[in-house]
Biopython code that builds the backbone (N, CA, C, O; Angstrom):
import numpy as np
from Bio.PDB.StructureBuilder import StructureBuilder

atoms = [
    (1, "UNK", "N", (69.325, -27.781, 205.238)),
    (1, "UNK", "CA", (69.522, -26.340, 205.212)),
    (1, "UNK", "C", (70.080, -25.901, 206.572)),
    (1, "UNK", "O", (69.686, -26.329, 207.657)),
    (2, "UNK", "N", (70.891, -25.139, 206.409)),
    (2, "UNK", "CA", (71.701, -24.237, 207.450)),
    (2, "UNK", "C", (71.335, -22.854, 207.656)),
    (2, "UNK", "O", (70.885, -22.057, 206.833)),
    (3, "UNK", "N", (71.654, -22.657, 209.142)),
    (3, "UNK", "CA", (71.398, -20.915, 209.493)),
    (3, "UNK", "C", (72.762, -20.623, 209.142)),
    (3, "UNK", "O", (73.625, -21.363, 208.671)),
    (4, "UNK", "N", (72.804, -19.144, 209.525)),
    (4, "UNK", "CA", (73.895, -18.581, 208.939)),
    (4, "UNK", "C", (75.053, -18.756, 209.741)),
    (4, "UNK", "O", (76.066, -18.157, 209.380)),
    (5, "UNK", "N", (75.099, -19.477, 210.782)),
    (5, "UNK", "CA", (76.126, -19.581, 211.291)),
    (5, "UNK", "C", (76.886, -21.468, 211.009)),
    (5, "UNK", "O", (77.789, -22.070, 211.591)),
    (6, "UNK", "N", (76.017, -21.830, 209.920)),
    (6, "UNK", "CA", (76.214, -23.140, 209.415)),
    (6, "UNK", "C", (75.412, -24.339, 210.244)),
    (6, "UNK", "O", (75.620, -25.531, 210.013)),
    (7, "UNK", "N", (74.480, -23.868, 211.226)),
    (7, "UNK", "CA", (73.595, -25.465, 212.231)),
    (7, "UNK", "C", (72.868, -25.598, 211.495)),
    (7, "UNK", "O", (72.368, -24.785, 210.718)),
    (8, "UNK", "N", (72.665, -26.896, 211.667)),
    (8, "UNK", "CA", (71.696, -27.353, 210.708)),
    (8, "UNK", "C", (70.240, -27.154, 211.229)),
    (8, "UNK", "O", (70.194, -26.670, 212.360)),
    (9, "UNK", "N", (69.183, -27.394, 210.711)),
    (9, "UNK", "CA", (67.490, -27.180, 211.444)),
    (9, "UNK", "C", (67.453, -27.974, 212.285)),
    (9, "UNK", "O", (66.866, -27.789, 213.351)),
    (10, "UNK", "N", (68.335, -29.470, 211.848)),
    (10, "UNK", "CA", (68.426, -30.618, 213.279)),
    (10, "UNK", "C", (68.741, -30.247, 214.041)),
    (10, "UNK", "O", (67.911, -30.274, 214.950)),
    (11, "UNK", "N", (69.823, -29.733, 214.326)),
    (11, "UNK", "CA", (70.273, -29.123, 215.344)),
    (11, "UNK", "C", (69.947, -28.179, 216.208)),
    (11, "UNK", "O", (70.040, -28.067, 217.431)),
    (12, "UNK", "N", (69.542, -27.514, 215.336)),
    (12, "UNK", "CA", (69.014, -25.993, 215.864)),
    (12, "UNK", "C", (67.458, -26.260, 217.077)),
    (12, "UNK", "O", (67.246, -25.762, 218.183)),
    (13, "UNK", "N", (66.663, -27.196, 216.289)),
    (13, "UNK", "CA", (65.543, -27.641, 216.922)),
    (13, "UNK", "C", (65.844, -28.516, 218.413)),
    (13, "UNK", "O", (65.311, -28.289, 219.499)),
    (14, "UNK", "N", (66.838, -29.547, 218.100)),
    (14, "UNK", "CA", (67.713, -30.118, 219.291)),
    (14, "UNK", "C", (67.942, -29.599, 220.192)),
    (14, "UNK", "O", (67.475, -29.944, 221.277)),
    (15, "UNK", "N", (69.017, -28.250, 219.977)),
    (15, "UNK", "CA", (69.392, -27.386, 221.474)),
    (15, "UNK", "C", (68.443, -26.631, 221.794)),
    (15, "UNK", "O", (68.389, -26.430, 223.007)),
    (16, "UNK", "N", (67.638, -26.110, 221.166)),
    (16, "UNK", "CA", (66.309, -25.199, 221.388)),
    (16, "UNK", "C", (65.724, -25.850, 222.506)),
    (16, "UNK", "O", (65.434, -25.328, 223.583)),
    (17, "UNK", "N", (65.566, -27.106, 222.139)),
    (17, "UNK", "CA", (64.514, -28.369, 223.387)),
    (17, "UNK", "C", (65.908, -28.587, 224.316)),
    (17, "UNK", "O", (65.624, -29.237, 225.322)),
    (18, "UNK", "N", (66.552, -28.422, 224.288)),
    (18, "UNK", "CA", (67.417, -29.234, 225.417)),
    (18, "UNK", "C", (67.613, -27.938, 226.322)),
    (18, "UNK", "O", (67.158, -27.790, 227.456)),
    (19, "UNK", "N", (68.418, -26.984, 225.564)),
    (19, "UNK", "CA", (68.786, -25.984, 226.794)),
    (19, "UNK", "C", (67.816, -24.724, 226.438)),
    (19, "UNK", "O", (67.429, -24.265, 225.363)),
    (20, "UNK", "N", (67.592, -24.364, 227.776)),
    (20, "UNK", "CA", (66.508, -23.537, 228.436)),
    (20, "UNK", "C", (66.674, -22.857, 229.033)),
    (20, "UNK", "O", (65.710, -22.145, 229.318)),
    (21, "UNK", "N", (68.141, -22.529, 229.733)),
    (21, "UNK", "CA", (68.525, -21.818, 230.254)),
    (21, "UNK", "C", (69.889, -21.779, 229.659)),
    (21, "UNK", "O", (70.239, -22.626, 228.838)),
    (22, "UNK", "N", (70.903, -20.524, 230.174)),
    (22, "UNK", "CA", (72.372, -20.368, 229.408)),
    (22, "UNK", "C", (73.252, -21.296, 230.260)),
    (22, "UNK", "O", (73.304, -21.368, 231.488)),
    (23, "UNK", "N", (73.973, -22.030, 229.277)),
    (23, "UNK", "CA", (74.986, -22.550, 229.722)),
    (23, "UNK", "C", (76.153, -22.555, 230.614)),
    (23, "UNK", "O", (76.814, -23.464, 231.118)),
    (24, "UNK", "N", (76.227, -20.931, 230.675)),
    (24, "UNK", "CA", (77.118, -20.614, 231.565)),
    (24, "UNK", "C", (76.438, -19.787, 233.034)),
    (24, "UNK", "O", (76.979, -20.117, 234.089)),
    (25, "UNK", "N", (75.759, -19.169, 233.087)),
    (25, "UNK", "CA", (75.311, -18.406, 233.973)),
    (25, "UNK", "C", (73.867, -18.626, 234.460)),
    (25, "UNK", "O", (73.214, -17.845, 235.153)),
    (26, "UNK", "N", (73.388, -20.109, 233.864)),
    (26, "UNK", "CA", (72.110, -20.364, 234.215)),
    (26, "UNK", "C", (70.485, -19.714, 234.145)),
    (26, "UNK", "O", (69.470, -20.316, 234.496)),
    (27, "UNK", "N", (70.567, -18.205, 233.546)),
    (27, "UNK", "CA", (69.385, -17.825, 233.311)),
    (27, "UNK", "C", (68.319, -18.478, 232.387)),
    (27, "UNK", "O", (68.491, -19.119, 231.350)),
    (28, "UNK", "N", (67.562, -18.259, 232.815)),
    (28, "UNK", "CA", (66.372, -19.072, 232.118)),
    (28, "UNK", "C", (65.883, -18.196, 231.305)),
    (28, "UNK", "O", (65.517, -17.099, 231.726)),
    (29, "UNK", "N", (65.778, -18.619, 229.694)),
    (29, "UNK", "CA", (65.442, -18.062, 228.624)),
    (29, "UNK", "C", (63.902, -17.950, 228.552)),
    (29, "UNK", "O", (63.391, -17.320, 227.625)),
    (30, "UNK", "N", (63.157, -18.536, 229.491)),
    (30, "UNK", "CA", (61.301, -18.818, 229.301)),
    (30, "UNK", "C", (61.588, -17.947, 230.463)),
    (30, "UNK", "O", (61.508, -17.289, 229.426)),
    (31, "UNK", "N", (61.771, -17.436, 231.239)),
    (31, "UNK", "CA", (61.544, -16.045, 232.614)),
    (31, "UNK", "C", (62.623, -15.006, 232.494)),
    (31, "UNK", "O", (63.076, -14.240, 233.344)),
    (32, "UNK", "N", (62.897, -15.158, 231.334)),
    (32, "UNK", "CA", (63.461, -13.594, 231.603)),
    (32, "UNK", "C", (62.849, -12.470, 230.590)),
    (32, "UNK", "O", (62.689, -12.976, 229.479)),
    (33, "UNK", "N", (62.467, -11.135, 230.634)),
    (33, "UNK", "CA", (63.234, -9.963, 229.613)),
    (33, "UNK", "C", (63.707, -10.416, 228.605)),
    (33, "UNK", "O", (64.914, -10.637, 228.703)),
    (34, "UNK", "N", (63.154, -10.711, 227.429)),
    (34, "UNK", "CA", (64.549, -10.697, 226.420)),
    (34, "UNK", "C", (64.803, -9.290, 225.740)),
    (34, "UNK", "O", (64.152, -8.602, 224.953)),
    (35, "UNK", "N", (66.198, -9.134, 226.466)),
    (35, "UNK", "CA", (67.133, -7.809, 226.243)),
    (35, "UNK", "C", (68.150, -8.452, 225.948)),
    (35, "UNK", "O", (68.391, -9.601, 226.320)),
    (36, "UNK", "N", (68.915, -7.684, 225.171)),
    (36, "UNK", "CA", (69.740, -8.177, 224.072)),
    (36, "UNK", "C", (71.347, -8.617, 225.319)),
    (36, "UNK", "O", (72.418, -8.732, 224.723)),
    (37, "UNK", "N", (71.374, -8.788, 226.660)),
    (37, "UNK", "CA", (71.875, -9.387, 227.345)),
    (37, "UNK", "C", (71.291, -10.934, 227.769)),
    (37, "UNK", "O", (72.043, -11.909, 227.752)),
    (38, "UNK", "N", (69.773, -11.036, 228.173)),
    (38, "UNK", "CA", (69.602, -12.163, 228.652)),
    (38, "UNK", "C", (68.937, -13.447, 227.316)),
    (38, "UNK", "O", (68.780, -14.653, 227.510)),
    (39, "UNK", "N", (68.634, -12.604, 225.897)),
    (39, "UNK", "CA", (68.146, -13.472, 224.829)),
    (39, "UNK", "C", (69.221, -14.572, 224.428)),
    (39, "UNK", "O", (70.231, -14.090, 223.914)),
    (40, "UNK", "N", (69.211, -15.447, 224.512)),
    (40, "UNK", "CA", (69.518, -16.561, 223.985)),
    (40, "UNK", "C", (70.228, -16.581, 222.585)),
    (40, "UNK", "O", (69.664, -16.230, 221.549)),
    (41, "UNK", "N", (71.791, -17.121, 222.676)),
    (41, "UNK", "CA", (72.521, -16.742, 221.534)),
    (41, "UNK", "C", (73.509, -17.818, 221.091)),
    (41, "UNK", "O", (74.527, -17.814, 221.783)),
    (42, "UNK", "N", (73.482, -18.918, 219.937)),
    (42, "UNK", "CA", (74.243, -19.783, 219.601)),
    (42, "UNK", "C", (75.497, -19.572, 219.895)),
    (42, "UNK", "O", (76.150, -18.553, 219.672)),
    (43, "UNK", "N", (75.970, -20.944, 220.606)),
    (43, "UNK", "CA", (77.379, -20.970, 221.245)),
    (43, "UNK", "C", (77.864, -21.944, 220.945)),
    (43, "UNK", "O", (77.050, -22.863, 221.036)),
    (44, "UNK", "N", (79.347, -22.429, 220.429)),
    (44, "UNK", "CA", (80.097, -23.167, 219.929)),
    (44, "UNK", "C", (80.715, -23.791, 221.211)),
    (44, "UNK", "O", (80.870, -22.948, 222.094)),
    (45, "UNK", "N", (80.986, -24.657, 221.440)),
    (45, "UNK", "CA", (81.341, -24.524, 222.457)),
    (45, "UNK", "C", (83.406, -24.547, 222.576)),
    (45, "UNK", "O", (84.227, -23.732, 222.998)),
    (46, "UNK", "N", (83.516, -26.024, 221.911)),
    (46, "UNK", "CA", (84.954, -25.441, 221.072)),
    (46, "UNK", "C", (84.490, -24.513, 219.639)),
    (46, "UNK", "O", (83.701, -24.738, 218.721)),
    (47, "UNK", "N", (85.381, -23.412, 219.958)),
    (47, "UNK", "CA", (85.412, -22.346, 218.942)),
    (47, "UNK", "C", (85.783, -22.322, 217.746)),
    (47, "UNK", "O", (86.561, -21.540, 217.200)),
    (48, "UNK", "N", (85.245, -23.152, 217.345)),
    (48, "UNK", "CA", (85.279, -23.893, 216.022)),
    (48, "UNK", "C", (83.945, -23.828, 215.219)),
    (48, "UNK", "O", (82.960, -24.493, 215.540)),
    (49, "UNK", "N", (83.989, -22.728, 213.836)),
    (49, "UNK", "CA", (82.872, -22.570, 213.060)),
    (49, "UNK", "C", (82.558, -23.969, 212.401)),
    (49, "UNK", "O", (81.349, -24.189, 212.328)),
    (50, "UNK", "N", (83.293, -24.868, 211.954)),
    (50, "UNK", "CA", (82.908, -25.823, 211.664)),
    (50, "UNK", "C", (82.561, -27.159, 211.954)),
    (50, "UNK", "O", (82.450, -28.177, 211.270)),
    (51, "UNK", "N", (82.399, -26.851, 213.309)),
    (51, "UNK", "CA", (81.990, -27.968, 214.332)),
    (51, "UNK", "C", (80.752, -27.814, 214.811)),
    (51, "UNK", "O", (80.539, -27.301, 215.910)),
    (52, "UNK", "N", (79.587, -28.358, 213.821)),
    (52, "UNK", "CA", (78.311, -27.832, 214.380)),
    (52, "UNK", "C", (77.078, -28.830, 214.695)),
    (52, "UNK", "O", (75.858, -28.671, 214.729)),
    (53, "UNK", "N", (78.046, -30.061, 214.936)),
    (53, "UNK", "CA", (76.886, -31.139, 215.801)),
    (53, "UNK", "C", (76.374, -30.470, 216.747)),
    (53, "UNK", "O", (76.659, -29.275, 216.826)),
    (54, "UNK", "N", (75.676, -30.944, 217.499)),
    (54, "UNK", "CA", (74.628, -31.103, 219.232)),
    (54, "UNK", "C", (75.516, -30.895, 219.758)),
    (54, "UNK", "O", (75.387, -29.952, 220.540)),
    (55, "UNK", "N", (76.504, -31.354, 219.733)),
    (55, "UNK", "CA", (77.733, -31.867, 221.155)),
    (55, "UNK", "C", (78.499, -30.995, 221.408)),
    (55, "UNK", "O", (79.271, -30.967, 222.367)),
    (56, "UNK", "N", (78.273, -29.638, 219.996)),
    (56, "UNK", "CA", (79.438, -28.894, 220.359)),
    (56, "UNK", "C", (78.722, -27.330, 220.039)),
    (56, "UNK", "O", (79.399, -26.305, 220.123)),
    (57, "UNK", "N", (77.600, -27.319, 219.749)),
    (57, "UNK", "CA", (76.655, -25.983, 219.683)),
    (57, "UNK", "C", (75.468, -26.102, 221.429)),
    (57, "UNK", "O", (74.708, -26.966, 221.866)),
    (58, "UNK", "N", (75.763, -25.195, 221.752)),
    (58, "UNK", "CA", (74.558, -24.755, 222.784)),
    (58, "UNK", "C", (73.837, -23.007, 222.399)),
    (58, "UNK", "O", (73.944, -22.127, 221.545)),
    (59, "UNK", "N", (73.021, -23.321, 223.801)),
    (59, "UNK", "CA", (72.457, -21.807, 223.836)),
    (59, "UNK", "C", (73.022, -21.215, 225.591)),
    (59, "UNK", "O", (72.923, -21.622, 226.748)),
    (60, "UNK", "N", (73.669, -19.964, 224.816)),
    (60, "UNK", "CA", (73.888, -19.032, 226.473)),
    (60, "UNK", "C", (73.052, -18.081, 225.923)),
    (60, "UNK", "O", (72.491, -18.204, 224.833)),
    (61, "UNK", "N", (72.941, -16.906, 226.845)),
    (61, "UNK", "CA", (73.087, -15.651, 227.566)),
    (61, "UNK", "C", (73.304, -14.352, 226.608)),
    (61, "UNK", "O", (74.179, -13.858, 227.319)),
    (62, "UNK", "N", (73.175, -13.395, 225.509)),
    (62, "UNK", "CA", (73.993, -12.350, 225.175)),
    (62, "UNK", "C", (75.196, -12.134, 225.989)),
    (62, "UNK", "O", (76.370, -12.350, 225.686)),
    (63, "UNK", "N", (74.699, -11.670, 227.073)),
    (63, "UNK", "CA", (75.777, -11.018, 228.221)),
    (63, "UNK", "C", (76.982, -12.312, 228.231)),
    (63, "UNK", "O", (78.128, -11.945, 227.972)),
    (64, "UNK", "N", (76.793, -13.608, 228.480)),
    (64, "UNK", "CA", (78.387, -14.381, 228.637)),
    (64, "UNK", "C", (78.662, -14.596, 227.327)),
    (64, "UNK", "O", (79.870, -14.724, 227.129)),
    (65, "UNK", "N", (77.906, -14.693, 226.251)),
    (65, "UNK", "CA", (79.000, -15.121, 224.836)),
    (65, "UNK", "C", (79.301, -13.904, 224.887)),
    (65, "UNK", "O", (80.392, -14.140, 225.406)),
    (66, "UNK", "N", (79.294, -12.491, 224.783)),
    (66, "UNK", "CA", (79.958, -11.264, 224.867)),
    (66, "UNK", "C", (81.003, -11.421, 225.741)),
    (66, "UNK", "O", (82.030, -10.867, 225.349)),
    (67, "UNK", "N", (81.111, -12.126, 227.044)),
    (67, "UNK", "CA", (82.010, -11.747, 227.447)),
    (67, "UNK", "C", (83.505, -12.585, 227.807)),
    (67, "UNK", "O", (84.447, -12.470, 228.590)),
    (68, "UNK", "N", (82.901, -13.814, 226.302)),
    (68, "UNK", "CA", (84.193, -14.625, 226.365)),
    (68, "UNK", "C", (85.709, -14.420, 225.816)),
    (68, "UNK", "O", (86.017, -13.386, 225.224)),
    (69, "UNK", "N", (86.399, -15.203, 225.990)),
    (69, "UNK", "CA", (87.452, -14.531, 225.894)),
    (69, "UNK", "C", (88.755, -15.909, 225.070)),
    (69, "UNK", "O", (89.424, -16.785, 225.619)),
    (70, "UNK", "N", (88.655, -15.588, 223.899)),
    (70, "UNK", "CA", (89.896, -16.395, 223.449)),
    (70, "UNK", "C", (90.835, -16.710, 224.174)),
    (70, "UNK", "O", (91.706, -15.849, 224.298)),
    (71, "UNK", "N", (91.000, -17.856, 224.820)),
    (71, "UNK", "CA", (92.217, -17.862, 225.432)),
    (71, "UNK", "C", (93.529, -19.101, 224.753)),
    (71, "UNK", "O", (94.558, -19.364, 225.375)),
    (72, "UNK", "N", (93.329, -19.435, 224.002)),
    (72, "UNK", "CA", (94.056, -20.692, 222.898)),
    (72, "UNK", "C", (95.125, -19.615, 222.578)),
    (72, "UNK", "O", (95.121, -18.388, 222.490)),
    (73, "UNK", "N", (96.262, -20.842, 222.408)),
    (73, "UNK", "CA", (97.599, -20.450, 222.220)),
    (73, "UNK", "C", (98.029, -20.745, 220.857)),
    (73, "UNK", "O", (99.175, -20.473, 220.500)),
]
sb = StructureBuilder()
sb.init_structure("model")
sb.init_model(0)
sb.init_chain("A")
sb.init_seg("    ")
for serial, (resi, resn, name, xyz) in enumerate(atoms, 1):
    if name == "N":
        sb.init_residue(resn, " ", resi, " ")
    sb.init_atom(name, np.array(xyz, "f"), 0.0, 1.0, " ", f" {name:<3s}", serial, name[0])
structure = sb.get_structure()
């Protein structure tokens, strides 16, 4: 079974234990506020919905997946 963004529970349980803080900006998801900037939010990493191993799903930040930016040609 899949969440709605297609990870599987394997997965989902996987990055949960691995990352702990956001990927990009380093806040730590166990000491912060969760406000809908610092809560913890599935990230693809290539932007690709259907690429949803370990290797290519993490957890950031609200605030940096908001503030990424397509840049592919």
């Amino acid at each position: 079974m899949a969440n709605r963004w297609g990870i599987s529970k394997n997965v989902v349980v996987f990055v949960k234990e691995r990352d702990k803080c956001c990927v990009y900006c380093g806040i730590s998801f166990a000491n912060s506020v969760a406000t809908h900037k610092t809560r913890p939010t599935w990230e693809h990493i290539i932007n690709d919905a259907k690429i949803n191993g370990a290797d290519n799903i993490a957890l950031c930040c609200g605030s940096c997946n908001a503030s990424k930016v397509d840049i592919s040609v």
